[in-house]
Backbone bond lengths (Angstrom), bond angles and torsions (degrees), N, CA, C in turn:
res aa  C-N    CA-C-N  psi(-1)  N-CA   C-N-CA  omega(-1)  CA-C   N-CA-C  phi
1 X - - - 1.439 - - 1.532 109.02 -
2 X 1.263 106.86 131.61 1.843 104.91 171.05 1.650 114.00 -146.57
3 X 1.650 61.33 126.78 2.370 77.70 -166.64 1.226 96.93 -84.42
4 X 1.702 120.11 164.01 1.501 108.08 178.01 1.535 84.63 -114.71
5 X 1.347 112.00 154.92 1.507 143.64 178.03 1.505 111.16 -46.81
6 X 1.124 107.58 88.95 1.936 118.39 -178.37 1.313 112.42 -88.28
7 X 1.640 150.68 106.37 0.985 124.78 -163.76 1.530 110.39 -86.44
8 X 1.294 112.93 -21.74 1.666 123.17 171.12 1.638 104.03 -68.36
9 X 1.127 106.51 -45.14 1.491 90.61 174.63 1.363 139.35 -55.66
10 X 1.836 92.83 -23.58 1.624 107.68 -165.10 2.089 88.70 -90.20
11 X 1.261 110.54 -13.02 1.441 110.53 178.39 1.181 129.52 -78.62
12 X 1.300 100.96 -30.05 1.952 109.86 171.81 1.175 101.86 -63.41
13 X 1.646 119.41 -71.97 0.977 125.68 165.70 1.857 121.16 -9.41
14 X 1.073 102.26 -58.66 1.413 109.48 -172.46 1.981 98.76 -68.58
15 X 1.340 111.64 -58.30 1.297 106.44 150.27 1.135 144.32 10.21
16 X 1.551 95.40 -81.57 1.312 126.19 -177.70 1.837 107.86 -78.21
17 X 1.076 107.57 -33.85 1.381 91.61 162.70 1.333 137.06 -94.78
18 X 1.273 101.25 -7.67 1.641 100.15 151.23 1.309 127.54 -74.90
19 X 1.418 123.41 -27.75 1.447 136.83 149.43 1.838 116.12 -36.18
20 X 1.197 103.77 -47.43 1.431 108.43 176.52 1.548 124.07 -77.42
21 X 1.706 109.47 -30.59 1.309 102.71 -154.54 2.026 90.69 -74.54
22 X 1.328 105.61 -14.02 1.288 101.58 173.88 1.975 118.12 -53.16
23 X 0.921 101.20 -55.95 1.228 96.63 173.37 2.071 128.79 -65.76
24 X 0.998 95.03 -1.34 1.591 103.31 -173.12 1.765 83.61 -102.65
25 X 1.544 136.44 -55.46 1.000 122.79 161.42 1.933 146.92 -29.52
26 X 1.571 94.80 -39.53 1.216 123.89 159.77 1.598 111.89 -80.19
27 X 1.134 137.52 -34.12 1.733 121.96 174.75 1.578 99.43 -83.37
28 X 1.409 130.86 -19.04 1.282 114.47 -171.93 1.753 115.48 -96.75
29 X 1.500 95.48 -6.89 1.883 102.48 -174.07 2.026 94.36 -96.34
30 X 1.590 101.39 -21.86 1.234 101.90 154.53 1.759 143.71 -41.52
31 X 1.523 79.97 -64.52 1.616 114.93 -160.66 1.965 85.67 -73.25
32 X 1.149 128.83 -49.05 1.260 130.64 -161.82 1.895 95.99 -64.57
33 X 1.260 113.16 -78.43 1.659 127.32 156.11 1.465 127.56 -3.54
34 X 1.483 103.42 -44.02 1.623 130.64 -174.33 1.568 102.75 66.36
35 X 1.622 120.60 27.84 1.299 105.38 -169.99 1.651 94.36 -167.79
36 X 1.548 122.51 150.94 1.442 117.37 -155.94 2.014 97.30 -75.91
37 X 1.171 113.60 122.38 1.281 121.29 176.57 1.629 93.36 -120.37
38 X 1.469 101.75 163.29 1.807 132.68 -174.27 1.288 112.44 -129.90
39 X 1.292 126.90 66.04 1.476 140.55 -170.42 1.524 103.11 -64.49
40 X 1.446 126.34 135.32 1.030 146.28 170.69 1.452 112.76 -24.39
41 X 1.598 114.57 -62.92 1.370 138.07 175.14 2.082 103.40 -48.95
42 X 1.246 113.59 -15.27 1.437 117.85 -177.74 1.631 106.23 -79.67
43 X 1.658 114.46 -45.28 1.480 121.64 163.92 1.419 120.56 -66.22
44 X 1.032 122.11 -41.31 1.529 126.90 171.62 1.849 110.34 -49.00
45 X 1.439 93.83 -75.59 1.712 89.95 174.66 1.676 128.20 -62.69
46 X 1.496 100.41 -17.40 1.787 114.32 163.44 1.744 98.91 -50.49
47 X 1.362 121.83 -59.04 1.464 143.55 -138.40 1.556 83.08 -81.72
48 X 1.801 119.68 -57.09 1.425 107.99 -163.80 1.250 117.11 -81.06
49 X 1.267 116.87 -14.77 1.320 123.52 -164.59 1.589 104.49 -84.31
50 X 1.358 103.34 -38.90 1.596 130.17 -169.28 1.912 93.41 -54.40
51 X 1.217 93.20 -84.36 1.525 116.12 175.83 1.525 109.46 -27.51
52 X 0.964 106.20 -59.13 2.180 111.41 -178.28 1.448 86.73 -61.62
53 X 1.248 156.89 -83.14 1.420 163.25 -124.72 1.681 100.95 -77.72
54 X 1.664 116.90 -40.52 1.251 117.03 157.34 1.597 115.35 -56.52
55 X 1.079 121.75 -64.15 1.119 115.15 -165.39 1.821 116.34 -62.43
56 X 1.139 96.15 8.23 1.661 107.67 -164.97 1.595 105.88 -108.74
57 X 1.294 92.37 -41.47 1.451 117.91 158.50 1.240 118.89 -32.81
58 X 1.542 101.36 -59.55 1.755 104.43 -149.19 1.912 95.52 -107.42
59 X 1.989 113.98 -15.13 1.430 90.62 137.70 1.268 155.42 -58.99
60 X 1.924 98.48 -15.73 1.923 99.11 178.44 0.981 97.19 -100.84
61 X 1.644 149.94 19.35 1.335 149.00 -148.92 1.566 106.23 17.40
62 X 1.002 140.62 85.47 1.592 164.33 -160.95 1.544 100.40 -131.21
63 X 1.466 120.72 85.52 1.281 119.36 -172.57 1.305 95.22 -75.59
64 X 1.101 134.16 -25.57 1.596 125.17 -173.48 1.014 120.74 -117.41
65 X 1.208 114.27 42.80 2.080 141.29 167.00 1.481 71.29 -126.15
66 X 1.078 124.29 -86.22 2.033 126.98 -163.79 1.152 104.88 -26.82
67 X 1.320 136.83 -48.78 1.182 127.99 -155.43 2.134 131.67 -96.41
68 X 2.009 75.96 -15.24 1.874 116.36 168.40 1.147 101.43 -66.28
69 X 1.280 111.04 -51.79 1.900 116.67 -148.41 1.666 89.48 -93.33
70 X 0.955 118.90 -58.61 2.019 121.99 -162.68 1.930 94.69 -46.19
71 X 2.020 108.32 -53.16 1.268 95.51 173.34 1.866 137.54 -44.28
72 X 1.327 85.60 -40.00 1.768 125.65 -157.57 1.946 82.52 -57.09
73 X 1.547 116.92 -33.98 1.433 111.86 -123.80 1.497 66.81 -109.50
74 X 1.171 147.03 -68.79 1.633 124.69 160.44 1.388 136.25 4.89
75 X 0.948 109.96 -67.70 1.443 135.24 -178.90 1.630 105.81 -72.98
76 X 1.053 129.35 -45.77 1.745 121.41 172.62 1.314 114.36 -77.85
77 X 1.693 132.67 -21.79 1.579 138.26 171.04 1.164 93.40 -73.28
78 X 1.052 143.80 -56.25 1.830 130.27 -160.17 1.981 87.18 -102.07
79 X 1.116 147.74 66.32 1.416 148.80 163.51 2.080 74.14 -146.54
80 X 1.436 128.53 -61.31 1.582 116.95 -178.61 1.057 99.15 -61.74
81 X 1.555 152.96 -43.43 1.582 137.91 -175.47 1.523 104.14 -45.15
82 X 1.668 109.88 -65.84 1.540 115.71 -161.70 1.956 100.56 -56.69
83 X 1.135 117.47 -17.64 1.649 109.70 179.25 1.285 111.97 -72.11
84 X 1.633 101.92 -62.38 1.188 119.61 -158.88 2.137 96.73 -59.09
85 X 1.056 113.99 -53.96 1.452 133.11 176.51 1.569 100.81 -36.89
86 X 1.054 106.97 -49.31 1.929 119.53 -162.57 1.618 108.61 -88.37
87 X 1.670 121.85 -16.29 1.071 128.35 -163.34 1.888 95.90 -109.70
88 X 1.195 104.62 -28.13 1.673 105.75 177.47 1.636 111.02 -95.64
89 X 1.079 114.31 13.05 1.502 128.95 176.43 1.315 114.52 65.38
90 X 1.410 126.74 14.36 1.401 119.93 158.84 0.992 143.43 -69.33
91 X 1.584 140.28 155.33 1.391 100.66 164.59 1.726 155.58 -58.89
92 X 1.041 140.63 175.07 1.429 118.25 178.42 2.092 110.95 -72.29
93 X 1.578 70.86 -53.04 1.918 84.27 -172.59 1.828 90.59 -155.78
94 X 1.456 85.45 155.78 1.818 83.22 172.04 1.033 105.88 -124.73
95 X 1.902 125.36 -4.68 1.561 105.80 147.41 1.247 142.67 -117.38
96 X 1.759 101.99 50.41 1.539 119.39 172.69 1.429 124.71 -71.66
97 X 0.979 107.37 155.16 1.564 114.26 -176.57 1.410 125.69 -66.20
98 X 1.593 122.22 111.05 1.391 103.01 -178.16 1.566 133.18 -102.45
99 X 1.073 134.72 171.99 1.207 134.42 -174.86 1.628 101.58 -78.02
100 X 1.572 153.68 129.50 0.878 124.69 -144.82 1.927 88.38 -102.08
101 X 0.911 118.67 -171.74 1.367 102.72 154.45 1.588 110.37 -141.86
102 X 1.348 111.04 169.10 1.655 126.04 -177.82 1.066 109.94 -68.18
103 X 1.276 123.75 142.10 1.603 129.34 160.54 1.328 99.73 -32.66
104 X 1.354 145.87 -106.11 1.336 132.94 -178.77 1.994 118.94 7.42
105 X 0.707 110.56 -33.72 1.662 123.18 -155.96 1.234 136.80 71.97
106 X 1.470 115.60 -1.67 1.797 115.67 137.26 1.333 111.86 -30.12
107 X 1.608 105.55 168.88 1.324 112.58 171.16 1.608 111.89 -129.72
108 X 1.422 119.13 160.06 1.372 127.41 -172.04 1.381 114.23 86.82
């Protein structure tokens, strides 16, 4: 068999494995923890992986890769806000929604 040299092809690819190494990151910050953790490094490669897969996307015009990944890529920029926000001691937001809690001081 002989493929000829695609450089977009060799880019999804690359993509796509930055898309993945996220999840091997997440079972191993797990497995160490003994309990399901979401390591920083899980949004980062969400964000790079996300981003290459868009742009790969919107070279095959794949409205429905475009429209997975553009969402996907939402959701991991504001998941790095709430870190970065929480790690520099600010607040996250001051008009987010809260869980209310009971007189007691439970919550819900």
């Amino acid at each position: 068999m002989n493929f000829p040299f695609d450089p977009w092809l060799v880019f999804g690819f690359v993509g796509q494995g930055l898309f993945t190494t996220r999840f091997l990151l997440q079972w191993i910050a797990s497995e160490r923890a003994r309990k399901s953790v979401v390591p920083m490094a899980f949004w980062v490669f969400s964000l790079l992986g996300g981003t290459t897969l868009l742009v790969y996307a919107i070279y095959r015009q794949d409205p429905v890769f475009i429209v997975g990944q553009a969402a996907g890529l939402l959701i991991y920029v504001r998941n790095l806000y709430f870190i970065t926000r929480e790690r520099s001691g600010l607040p996250v937001d001051s008009g987010a929604a809260a869980v209310p809690e009971s007189p007691s001081g439970s919550v819900g």
